[in-house]
Structures are given as C-alpha cells and as structure tokens.
C-alpha positions in Angstrom: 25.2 -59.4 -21.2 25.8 -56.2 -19.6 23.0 -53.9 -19.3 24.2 -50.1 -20.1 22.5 -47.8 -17.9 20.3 -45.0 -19.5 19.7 -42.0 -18.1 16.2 -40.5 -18.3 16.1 -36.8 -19.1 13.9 -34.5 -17.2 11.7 -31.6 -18.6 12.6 -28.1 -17.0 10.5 -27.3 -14.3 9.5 -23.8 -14.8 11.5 -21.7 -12.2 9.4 -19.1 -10.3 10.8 -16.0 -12.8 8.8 -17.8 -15.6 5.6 -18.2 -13.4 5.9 -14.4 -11.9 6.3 -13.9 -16.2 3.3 -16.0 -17.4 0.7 -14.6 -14.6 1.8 -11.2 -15.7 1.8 -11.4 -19.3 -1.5 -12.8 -19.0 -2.6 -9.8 -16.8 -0.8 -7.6 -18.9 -2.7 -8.6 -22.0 -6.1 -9.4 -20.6 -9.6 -7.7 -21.8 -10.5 -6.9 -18.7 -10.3 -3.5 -17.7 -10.3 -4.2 -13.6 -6.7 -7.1 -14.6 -5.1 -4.7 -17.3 -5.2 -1.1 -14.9 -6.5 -2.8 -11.3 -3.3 -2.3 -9.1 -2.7 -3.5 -5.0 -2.0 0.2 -3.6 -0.4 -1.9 -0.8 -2.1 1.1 2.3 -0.5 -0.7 5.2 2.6 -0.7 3.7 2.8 2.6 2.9 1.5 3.5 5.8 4.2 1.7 7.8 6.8 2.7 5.6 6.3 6.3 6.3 5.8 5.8 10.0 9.8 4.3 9.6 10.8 7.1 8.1 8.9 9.3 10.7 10.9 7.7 13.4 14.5 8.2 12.0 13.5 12.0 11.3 12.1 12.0 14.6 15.5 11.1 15.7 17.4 13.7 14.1 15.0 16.7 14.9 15.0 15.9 18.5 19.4 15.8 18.1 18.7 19.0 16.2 16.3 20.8 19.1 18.5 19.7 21.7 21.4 21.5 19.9 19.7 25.2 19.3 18.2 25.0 22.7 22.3 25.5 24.0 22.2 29.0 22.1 21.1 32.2 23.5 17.2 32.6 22.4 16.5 36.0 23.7 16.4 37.8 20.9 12.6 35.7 20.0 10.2 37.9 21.4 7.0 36.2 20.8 8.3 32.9 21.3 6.0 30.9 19.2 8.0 27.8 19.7 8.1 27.9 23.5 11.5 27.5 23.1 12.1 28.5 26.8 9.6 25.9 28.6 11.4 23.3 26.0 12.5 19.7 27.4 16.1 19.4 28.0 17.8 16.4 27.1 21.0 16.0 29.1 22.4 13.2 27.0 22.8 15.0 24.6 23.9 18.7 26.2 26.8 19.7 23.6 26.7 17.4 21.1 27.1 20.5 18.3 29.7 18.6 16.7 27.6 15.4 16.0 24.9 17.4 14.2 27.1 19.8 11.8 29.4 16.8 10.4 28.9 16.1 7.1 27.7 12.2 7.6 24.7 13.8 9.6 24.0 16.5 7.3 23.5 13.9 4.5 21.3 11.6 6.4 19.4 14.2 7.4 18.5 15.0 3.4 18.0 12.0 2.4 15.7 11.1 5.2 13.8 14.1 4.1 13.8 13.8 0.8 12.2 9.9 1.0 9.8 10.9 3.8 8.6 14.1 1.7 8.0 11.9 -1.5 6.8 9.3 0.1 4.1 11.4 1.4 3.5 12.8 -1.9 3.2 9.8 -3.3 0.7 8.0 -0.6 -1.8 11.5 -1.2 -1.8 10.7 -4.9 -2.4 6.9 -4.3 -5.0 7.5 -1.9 -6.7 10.1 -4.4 -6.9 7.6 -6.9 -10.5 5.7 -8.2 -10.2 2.4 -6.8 -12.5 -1.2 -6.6 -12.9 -3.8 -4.9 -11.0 -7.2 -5.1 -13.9 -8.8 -4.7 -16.0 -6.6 -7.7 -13.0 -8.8 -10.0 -13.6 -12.8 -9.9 -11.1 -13.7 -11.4 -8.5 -12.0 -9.2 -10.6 -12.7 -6.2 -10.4 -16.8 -6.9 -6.5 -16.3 -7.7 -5.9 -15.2 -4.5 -5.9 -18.2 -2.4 -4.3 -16.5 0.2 -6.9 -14.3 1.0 -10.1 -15.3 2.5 -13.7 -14.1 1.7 -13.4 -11.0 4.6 -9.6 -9.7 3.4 -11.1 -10.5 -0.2 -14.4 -8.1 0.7 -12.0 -5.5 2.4 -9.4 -5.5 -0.1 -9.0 -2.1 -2.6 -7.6 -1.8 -6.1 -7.1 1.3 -7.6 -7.5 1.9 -11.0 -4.1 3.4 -13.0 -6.1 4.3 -16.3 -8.4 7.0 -14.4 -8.0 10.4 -13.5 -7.4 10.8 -10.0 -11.0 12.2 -7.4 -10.9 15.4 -6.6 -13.9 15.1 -4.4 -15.8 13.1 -2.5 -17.4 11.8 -5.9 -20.4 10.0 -6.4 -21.5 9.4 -2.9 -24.7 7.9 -4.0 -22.8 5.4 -6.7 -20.6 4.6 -3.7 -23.3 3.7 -1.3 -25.1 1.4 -3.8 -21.7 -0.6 -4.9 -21.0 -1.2 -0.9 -24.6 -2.4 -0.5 -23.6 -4.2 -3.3 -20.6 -5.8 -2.0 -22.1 -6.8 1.3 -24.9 -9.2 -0.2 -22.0 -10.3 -2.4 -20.2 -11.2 0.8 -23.4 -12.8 2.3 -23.7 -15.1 -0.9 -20.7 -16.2 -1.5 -20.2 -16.7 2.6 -23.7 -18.7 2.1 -22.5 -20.8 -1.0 -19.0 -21.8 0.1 -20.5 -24.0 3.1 -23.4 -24.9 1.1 -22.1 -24.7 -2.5 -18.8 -25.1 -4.2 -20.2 -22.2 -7.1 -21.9 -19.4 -6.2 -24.7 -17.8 -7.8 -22.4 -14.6 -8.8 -19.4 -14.6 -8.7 -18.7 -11.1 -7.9 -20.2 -7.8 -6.7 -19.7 -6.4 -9.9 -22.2 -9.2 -11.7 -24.5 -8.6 -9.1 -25.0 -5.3 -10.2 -25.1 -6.2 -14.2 -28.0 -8.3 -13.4 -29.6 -5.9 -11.2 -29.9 -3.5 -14.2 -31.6 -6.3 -16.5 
C-alpha cells in the first residue's frame, strides 16, 4: 500500500507590519490619556540631526567666506565682521566659480531650509508639556529595552496640550520629580526583592498620596 504524503499547512505568522499595526491600534484607541497623546520627542536625535546639518552649512559658509574675503573690502568702515584680521584659507584662494554654479547654489538652500525648520521644529518640541515614561506603567513595562534608569530619565510630551510658555508650575514640577525618585527607589528595591512592586508608577504614587 502506498502511503500518499500529506502536507501540513501552516498558519501565517504575523509579519512585523501587522505587529507595528496591532501595538498601534491598540495605542491609538486606548483610554489612557498618557498612550493616546504621550509621544517619544526623540531629543538626541534631533539634537544630532541638527548638529549634521550644522556641519554641511558649516562647510559651505566657510567656501562662501573664503570667496568674499578675495574682493576688495575697503569700502566697510566699521568693520564689524573683522573681515581684515579674517583667516585665509589657501586651498581654496579662487574658487569663485565653485560657489556661484548652480549645483552649489541649490545645496546651499536646501541645507538652509532643513536646518532652519529643523530648528523650528526642535523649539516647538522642546516647548511642549511633557511626562515621564516611567509616570505610564504600562508603556514603562513594554519597553523591555529600556532599563529602570533610561526608564526614570525618559520624557514624553504630550500632543493634546498647549505648548508652556513659561517656566510653569515650578512647585508641581518639583513635587512630581520627588515623586519619581522614590518611584525609582521602589521599584529599584522590588525588582531584586520582588517581581511586583508596590506601585507601579510615579503617577500612582501620587493618586494615593492624595487619599
């Protein structure tokens, strides 16, 4: 008797596009005001992304100096860019024709133009109200990548507020990061001593602190 060989059909494993969906939907559509408008604002990044873009500007406004230092300045009288004592760079000494092409010219623009909003951006970012991963549980414990410090240090801002326009409530401030420290110290306490902590964030600690 000859045996016909089945074959055994698989289920789909969920590719990563369907994960990336599911975590968002579910962040997306969540109760919770710190999941549904609590944002990474990613500082570092920006941070480095605009040091990038200062170093290619850099670039060009030193070709750019080096260029109008080879004209005749005389005619400034006060001489408020000390145009005069200015550093020559002899490697590039008559290189007019590498800075007017149009190639350059270009660059140059769009350089500026993703440097300048850039900047704009990071000052409305950094004016925003923000939290703390750790004040959000949830979040916190989803992150397995992070530990309890980059967990502590971590900021969120919040996309539903209106942005500071002052120093704000320096008091309120004080007490949430007093707050988060003996958050810290528990939860660094109960994860050699106890798999669950006694709160799980800073932000419960502060709920039952007003009971």
């Amino acid at each position: 008797m000859i045996k016909v060989p089945t074959t055994v059909q698989k289920r789909p494993v969920a590719s990563d596009t369907m994960s990336t969906f599911r975590k968002a939907w579910y962040d997306a559509t969540d109760d919770n005001y710190l999941t549904l408008f609590g944002f990474r604002r990613f500082r570092t990044a920006h941070l480095l992304n605009l040091r990038f873009l200062e170093q290619d500007i850099d670039k060009i406004d030193h070709q750019l100096y080096q260029a109008g230092l080879d004209f005749d300045n005389s005619h400034n009288i006060i001489h408020r860019l000390a145009l005069k004592q200015a550093k020559r760079d002899g490697s590039l000494k008559g290189n007019m024709e590498g800075i007017t092409n149009e190639k350059f010219i270009k660059r140059l623009r769009c350089l500026l133009k993703q440097y300048d909003d850039a900047i704009t951006s990071f000052n409305n970012i950094m004016m925003m109200e923000t939290f703390a991963l750790a004040d959000h549980s949830l979040q916190s414990h989803r992150r397995s990548d992070f530990n309890n410090i980059e967990t502590f240090k971590t900021r969120l801002v919040r996309v539903d507020l209106a942005r500071r326009d002052g120093p704000g409530d320096i008091l309120r401030h004080c007490f949430r990061k007093v707050l988060r420290h003996i958050w810290f110290c528990i939860r660094q306490k109960s994860s050699l001593a106890h798999p669950s902590a006694a709160y799980d964030s800073a932000a419960v600690l502060e709920a039952n602190l007003k009971q």
